[in-house]
Rosetta silent file (secondary structure, phi, psi, omega in degrees, C-alpha in Angstrom):
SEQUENCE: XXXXXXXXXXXXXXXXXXXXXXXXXXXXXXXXXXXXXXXXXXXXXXXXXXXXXXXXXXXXXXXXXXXXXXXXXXXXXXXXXXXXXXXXXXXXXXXXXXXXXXXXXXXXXXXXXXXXXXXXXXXXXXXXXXXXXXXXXXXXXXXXXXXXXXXXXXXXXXXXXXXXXXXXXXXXXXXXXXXXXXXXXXXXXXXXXXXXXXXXXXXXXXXXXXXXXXXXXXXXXXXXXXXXXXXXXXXXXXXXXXXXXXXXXXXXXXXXXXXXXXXXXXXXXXXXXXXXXXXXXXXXXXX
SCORE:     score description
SCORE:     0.000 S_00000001
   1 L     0.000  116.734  172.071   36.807   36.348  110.628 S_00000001
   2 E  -103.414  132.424  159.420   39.729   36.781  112.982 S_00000001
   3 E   -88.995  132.666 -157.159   42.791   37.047  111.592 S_00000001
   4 L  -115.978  106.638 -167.533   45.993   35.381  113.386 S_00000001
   5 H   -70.926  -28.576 -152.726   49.409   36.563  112.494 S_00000001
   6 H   -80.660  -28.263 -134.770   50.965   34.293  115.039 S_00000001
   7 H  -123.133   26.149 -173.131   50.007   30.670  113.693 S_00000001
   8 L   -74.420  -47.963 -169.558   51.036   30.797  109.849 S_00000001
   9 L   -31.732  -58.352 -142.996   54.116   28.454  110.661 S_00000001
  10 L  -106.327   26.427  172.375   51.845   25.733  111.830 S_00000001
  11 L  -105.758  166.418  155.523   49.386   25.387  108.175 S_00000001
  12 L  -176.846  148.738 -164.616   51.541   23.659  105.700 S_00000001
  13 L   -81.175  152.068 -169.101   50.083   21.854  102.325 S_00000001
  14 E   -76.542   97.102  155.899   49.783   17.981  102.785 S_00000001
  15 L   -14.279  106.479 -169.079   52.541   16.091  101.057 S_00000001
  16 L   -67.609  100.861  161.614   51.755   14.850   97.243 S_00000001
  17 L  -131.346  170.176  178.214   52.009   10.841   97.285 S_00000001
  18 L    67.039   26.012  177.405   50.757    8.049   95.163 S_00000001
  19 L    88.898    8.001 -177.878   50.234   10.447   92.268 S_00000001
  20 L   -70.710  138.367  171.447   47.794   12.513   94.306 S_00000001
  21 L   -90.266  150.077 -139.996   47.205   16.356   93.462 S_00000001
  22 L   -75.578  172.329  174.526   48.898   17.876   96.934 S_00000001
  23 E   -98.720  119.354 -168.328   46.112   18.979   99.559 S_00000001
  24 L   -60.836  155.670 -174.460   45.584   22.288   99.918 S_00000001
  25 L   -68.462  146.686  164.572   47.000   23.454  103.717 S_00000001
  26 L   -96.024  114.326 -166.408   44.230   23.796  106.306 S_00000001
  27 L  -138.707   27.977  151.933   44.413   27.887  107.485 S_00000001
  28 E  -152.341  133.685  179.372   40.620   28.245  108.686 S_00000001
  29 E  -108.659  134.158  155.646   38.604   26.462  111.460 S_00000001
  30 E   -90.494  123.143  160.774   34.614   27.035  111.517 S_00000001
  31 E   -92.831  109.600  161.464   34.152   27.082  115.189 S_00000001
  32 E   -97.788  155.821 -178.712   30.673   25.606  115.832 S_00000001
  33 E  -120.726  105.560  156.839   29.429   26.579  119.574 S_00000001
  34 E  -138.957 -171.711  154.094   26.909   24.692  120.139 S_00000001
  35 L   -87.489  141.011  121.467   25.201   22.724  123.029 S_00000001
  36 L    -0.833   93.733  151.332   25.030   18.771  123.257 S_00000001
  37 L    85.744   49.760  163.111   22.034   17.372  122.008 S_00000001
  38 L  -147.616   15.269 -179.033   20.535   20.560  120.659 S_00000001
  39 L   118.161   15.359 -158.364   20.581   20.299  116.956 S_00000001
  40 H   -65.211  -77.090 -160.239   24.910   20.136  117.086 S_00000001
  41 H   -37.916  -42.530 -152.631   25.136   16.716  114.171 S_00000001
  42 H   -87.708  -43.808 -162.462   22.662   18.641  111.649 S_00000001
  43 H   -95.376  -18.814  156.588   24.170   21.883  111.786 S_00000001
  44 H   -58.212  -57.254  160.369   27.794   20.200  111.830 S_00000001
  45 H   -41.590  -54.270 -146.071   27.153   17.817  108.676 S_00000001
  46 H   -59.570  -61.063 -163.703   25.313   20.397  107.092 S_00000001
  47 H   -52.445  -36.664 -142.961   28.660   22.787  106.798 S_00000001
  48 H   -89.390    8.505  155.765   30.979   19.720  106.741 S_00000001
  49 H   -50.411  -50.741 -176.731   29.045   18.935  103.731 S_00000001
  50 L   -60.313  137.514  140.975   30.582   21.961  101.613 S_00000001
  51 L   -23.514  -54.399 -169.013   33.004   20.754   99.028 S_00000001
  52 L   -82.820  -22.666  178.273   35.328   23.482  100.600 S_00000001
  53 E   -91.958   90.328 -168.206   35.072   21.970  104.155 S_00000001
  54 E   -53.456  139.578 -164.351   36.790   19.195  105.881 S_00000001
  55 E  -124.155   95.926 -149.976   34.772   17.003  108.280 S_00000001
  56 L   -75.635  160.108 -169.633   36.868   15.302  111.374 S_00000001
  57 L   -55.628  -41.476 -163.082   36.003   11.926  112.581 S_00000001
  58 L  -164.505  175.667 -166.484   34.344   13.338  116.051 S_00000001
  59 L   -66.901 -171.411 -177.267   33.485   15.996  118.009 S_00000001
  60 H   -79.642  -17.767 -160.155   36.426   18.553  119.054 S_00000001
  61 H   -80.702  -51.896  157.119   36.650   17.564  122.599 S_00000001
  62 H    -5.889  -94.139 -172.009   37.307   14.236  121.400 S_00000001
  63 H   -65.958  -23.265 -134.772   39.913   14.476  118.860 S_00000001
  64 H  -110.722  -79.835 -159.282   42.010   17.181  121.436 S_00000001
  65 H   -77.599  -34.944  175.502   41.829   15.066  124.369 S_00000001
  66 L    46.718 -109.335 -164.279   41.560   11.599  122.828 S_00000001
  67 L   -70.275  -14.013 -139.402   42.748    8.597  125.283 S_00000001
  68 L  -126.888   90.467  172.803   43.169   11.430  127.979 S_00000001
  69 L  -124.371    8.820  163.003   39.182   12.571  128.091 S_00000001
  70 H   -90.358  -13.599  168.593   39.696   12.963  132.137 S_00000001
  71 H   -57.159  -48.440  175.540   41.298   15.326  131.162 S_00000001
  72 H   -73.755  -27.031  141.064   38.958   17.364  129.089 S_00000001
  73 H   -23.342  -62.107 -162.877   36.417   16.092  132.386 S_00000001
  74 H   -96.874  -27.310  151.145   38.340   17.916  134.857 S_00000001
  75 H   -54.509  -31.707 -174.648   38.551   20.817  132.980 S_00000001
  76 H   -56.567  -56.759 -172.325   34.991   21.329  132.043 S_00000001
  77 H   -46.312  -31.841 -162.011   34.538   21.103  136.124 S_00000001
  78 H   -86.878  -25.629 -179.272   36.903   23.442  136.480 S_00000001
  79 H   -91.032  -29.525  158.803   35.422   26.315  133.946 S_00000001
  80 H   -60.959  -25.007 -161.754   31.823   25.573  135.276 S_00000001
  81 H   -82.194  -67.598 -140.624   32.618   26.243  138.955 S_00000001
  82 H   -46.734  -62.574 -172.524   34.812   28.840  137.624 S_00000001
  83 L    79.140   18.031  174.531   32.366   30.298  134.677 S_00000001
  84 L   -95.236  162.354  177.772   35.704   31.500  132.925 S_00000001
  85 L  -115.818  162.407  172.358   37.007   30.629  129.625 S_00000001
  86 L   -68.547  130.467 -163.209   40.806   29.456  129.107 S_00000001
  87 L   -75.045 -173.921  171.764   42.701   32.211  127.949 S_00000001
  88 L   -59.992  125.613  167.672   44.621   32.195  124.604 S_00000001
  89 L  -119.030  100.994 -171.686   47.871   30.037  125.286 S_00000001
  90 L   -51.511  -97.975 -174.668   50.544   30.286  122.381 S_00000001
  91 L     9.144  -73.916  171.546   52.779   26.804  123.567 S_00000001
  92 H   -60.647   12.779  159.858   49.132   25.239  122.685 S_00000001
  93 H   -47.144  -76.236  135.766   48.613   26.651  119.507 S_00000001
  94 H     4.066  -94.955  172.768   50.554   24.403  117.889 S_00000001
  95 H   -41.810  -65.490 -167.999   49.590   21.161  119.710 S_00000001
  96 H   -68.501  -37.304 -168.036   45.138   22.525  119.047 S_00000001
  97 H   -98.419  -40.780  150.494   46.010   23.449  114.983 S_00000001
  98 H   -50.157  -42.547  173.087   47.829   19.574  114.850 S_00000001
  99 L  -110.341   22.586  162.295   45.503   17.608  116.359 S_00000001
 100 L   -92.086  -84.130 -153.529   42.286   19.222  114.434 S_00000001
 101 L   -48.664  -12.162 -158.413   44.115   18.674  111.658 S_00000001
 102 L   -97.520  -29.084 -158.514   45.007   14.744  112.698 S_00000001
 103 L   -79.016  -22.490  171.279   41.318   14.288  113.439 S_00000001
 104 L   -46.124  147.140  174.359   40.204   14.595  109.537 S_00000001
 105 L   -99.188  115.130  172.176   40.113   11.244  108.145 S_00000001
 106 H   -14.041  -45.076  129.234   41.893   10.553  105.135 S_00000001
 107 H   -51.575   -0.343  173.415   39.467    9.762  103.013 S_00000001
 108 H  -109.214  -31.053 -173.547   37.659   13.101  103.614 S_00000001
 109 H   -83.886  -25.170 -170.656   41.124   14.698  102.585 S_00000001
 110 L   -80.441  -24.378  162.219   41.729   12.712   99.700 S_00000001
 111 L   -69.473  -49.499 -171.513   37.562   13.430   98.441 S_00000001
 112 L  -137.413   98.946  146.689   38.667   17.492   99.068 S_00000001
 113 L   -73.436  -32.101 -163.347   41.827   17.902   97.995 S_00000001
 114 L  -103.977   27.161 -175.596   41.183   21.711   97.285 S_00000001
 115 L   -99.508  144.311  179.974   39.646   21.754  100.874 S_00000001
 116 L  -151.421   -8.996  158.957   41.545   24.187  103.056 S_00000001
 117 E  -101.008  159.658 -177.711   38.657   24.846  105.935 S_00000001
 118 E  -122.327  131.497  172.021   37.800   22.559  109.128 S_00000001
 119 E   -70.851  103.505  155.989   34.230   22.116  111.021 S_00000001
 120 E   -93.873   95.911 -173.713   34.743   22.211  114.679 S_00000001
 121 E   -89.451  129.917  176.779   31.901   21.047  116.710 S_00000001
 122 E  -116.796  105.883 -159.275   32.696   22.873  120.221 S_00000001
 123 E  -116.859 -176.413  177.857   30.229   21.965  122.565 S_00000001
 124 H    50.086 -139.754 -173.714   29.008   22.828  126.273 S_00000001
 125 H   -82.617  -13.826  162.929   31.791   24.235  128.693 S_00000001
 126 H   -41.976  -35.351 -171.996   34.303   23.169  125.832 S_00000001
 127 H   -74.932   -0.551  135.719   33.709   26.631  124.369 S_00000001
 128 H    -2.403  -61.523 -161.575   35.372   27.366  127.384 S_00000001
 129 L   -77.259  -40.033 -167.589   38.981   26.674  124.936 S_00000001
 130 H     6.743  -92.606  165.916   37.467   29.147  122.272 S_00000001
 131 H   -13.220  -50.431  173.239   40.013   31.825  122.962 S_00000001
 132 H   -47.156  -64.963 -155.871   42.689   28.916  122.298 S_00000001
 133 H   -86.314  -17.720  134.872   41.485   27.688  119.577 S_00000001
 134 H  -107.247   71.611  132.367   41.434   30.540  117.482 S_00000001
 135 H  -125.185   16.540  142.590   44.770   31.691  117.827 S_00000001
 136 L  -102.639   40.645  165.523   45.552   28.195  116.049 S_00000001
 137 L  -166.563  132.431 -159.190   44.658   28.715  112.979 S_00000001
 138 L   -35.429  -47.738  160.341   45.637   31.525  110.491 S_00000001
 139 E  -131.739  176.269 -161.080   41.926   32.295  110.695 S_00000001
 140 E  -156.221  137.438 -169.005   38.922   31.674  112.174 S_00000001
 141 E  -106.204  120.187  179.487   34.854   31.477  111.693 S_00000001
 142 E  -109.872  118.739 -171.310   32.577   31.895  114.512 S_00000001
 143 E  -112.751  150.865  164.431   29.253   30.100  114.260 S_00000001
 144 E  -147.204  125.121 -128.423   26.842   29.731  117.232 S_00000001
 145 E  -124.232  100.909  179.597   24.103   27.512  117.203 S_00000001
 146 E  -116.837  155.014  172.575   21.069   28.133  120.488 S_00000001
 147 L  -123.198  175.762  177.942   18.535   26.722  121.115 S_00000001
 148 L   -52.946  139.708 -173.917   14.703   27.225  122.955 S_00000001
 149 H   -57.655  -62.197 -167.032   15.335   27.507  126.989 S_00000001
 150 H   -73.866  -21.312 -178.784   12.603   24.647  127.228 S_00000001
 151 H   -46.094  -57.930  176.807   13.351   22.266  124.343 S_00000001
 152 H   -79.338   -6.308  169.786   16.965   22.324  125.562 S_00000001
 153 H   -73.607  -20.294 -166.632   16.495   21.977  129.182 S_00000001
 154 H   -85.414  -35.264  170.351   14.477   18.918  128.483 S_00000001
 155 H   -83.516   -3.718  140.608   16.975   17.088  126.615 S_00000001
 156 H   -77.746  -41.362  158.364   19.105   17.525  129.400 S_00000001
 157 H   -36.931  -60.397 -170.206   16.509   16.411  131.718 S_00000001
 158 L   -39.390  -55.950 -166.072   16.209   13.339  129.213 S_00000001
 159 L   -56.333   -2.928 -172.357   20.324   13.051  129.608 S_00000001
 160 L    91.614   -6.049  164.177   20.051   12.687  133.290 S_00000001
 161 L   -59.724  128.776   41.500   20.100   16.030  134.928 S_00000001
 162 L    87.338  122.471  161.113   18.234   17.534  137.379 S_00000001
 163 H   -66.171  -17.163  179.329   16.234   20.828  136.674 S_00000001
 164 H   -60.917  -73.765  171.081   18.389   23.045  138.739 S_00000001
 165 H   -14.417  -60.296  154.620   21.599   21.331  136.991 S_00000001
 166 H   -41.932  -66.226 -175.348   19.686   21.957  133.774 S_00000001
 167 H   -68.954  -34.005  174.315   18.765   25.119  133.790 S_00000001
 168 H   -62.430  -49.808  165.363   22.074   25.863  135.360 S_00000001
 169 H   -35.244  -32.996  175.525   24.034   24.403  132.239 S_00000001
 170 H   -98.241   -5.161  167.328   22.394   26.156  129.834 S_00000001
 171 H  -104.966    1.468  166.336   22.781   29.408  131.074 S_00000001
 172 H   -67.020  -67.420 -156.302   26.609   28.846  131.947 S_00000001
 173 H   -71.473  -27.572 -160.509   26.823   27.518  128.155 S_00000001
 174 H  -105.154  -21.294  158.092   24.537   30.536  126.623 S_00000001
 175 H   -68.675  -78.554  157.946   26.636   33.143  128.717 S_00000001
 176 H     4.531  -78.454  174.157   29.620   31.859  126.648 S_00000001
 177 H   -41.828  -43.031  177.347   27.572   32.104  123.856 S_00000001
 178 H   -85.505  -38.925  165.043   26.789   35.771  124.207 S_00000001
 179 H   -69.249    1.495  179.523   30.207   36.833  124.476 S_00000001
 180 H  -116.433  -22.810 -174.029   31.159   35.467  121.123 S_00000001
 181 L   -85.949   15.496 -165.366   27.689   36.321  119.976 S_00000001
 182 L  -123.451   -6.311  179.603   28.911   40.268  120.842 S_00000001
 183 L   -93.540   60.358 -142.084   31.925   39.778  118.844 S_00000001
 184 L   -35.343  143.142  177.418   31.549   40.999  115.298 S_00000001
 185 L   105.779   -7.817 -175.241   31.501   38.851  112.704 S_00000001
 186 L   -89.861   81.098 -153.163   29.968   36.196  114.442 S_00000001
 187 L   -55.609  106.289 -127.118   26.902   33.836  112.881 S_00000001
 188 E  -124.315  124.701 -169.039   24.391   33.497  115.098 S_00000001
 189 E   -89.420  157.645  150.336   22.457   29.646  113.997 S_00000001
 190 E  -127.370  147.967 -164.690   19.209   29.333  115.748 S_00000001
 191 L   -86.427    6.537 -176.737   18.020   25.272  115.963 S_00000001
 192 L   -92.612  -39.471  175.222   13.999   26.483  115.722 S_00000001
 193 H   -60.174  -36.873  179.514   15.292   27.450  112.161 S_00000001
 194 H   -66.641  -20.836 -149.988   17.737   24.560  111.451 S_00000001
 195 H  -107.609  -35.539 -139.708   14.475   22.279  111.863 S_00000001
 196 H   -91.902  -55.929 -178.312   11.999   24.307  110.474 S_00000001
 197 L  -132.972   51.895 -179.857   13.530   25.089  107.186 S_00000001
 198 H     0.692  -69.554 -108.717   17.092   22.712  106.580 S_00000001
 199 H  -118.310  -42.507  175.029   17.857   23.809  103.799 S_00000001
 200 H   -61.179  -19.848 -163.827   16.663   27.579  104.031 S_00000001
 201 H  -115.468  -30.005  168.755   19.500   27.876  107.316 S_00000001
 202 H   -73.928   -1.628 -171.254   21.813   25.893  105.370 S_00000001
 203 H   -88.746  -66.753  164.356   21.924   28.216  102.350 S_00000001
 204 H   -18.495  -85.676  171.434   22.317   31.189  105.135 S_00000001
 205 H   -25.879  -44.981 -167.875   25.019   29.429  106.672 S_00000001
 206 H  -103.689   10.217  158.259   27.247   29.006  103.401 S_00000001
 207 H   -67.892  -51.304  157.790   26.502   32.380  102.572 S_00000001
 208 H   -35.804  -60.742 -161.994   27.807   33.780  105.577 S_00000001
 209 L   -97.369   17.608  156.340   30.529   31.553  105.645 S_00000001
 210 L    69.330   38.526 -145.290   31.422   31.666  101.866 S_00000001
 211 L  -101.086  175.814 -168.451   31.166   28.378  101.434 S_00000001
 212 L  -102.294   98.963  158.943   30.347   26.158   97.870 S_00000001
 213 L    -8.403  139.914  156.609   27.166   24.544   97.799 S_00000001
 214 L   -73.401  112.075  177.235   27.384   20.490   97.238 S_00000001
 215 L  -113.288  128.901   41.183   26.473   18.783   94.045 S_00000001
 216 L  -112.672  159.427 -160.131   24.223   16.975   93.737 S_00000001
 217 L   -83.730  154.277 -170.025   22.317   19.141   96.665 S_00000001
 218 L   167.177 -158.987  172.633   21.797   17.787   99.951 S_00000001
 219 L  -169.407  150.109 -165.341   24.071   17.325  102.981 S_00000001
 220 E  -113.921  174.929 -167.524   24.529   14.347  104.632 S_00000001
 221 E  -124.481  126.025  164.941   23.314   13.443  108.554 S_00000001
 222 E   -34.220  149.542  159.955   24.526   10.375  110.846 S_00000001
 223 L   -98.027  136.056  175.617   21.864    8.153  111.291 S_00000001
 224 L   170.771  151.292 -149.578   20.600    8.139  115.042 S_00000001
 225 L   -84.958  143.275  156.495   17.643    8.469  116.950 S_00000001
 226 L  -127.883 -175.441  149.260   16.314   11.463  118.216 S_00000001
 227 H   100.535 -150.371  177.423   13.273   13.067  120.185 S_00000001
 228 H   -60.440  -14.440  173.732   12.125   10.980  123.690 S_00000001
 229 H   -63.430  -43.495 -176.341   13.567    7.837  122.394 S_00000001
 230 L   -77.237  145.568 -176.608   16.783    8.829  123.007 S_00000001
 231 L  -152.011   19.910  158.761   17.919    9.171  126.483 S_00000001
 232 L  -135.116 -173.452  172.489   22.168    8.772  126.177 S_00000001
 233 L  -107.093  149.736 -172.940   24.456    9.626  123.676 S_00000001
 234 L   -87.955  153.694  161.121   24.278    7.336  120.814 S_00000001
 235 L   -96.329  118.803  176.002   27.968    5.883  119.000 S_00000001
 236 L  -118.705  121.967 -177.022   27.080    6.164  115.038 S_00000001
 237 L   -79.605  136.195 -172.443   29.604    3.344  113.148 S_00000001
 238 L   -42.091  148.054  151.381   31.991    5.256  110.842 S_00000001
 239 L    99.055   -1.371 -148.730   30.698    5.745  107.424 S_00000001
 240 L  -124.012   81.315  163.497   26.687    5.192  108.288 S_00000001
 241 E  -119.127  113.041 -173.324   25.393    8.639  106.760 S_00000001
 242 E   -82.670  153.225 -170.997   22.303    8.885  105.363 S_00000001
 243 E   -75.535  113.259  158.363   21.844   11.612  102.236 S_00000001
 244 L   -85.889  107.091 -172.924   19.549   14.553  102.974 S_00000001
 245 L  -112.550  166.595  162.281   17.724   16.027  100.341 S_00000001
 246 L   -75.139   -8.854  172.205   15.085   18.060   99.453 S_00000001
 247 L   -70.761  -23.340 -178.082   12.618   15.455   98.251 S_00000001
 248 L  -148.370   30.832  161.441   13.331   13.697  101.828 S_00000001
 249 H   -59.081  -88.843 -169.635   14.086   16.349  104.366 S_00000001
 250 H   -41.970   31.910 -171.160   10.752   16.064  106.190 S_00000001
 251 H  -133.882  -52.304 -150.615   11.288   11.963  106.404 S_00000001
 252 H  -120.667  -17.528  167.394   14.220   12.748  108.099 S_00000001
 253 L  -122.255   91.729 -173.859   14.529   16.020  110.504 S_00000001
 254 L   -42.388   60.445 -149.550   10.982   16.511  112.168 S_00000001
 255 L   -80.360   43.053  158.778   10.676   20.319  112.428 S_00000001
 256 L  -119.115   10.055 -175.193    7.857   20.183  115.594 S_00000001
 257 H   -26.222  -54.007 -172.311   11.019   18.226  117.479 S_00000001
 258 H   -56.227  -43.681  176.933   10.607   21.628  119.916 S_00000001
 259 H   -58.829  -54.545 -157.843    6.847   21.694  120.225 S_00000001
 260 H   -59.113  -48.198 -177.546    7.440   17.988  120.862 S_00000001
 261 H   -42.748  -83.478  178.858   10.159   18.728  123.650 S_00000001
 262 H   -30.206  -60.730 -177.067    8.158   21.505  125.180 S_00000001
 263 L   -49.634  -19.181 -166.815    4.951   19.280  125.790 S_00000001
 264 L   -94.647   -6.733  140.819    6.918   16.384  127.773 S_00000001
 265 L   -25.953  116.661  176.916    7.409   19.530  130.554 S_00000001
 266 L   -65.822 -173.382 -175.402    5.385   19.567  133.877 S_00000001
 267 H   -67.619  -86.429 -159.991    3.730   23.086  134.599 S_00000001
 268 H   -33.227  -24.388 -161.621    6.514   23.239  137.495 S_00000001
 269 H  -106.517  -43.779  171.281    9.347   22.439  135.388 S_00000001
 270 H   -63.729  -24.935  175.348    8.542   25.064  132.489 S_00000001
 271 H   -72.962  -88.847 -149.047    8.213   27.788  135.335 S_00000001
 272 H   -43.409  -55.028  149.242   11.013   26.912  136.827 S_00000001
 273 H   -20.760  -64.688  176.509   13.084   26.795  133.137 S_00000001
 274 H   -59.296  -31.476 -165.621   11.744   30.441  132.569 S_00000001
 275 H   -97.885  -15.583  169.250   12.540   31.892  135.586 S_00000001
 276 H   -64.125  -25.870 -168.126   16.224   30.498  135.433 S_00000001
 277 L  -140.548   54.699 -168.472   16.973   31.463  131.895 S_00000001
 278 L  -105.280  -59.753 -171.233   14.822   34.305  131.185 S_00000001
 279 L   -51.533  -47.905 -175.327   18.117   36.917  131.006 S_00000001
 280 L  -114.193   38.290  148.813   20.330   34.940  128.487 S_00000001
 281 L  -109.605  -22.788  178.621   17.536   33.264  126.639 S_00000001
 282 L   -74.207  -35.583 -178.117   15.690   36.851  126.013 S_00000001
 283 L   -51.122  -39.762  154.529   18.969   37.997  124.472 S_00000001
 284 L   -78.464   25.486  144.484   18.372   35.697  121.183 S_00000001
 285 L    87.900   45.407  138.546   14.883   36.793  121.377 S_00000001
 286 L   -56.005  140.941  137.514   13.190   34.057  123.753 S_00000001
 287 L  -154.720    0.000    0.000   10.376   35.216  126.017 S_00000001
């Protein structure tokens, strides 16, 4: 947990109306790091699930850039050619701890009133802002969520990329990833687990992160297609979350999804995958 001396100014508790008990102030962001279309919604519900955790309307890139998402576009371009992240900028502090906070929906503040952390999914070359974004908020959680070199190259093939383009994206995104996964304190998710065993990586998670179980238990998940069907990103209409439980986890998150991935790979294309990402995928224990 890093703590940030600079940014107390900009928590303040939610104004008590209509007879409401007041909202507790938001003064910790879980920063998830993840990739796009690697296991991001599941391991994002699952925390934003906790009782203790507020769960914004969309991803972070989103809610930040909002009408202005050429914006967040031509940056992205600019930190892939680049391979840098944006440093810490106080002036934006401010502006990045306000409009996380704007992106909660009302109804998620008004279910956790006692809620006082926020679920940031930060994906791709977003985590690029990292460095920003926690020094705008009092404190900060670092989770990072990787996945298998081939699973996730393939679901960028699926997404329209190119294997060079592939493989380059994921190791531009998993270099990121290794400097925050070098930082102490810093949870390192893996998506062969999140699949394999829900419930077992979500227990981890809210140990780690100190968070309060849900009653009654479960967590809940967007509804939306996954595996080879999908081949964009799907728009899920607010509110359409189905309940995950243990009686009907395996109905609803497949845990061979990878095996599944892996198999729709030519010869040429898994070679090629390996020999591209072999450096930063051996660091979380690929090979």
């Amino acid at each position: 947990m890093t703590q940030n001396e600079t940014v107390g100014d900009h928590a303040e508790t939610v104004a008590n109306d209509s007879g409401r008990a007041p909202r507790a102030r938001v003064d910790r962001a879980i920063l998830l790091n993840c990739f796009g279309r690697g296991g991001s919604s599941i391991a994002w519900n699952m925390i934003g699930s906790s009782p203790d955790v507020l769960m914004p309307a969309s991803e972070w890139h989103h809610g930040f850039y909002g009408r202005w998402q050429i914006v967040g576009r031509s940056l992205r371009r600019v930190v892939r050619a680049t391979q840098a992240d944006v440093p810490a900028l106080a002036p934006l502090s401010g502006l990045l701890y306000k409009r996380a906070c704007a992106s909660v929906p009302a109804t998620e503040r008004d279910a956790k009133p006692g809620a006082s952390s926020v679920v940031l999914k930060v994906m791709d070359h977003h985590i690029a802002m990292n460095p920003t974004l926690a020094t705008s908020f009092p404190s900060t959680s670092q989770v990072v969520l990787v996945r298998h070199p081939l699973a996730q190259c393939e679901s960028l093939l699926r997404h329209g990329l190119d294997i060079g383009q592939a493989t380059a994206w994921y190791v531009d995104v998993m270099r990121r990833m290794i400097r925050l996964a070098e930082t102490p304190g810093t949870i390192v998710c893996r998506f062969d687990n999140l699949v394999r065993d829900p419930f077992a990586e979500r227990d981890f998670l809210y140990d780690k992160l100190g968070l309060t179980r849900p009653q009654p238990d479960g967590f809940a998940l967007k509804r939306k297609k996954f595996g080879a069907e999908r081949t964009t990103d799907v728009k899920v209409a607010a509110g359409d979350y189905v309940d995950v439980t243990p009686g009907n986890v395996a109905e609803l998150i497949d845990k061979d999804v990878n095996e599944r991935s892996i198999a729709r790979l030519s010869d040429s294309n898994k070679e090629h995958v390996w020999k591209a990402t072999d450096e930063v995928a051996s660091y979380f224990g690929y090979n």
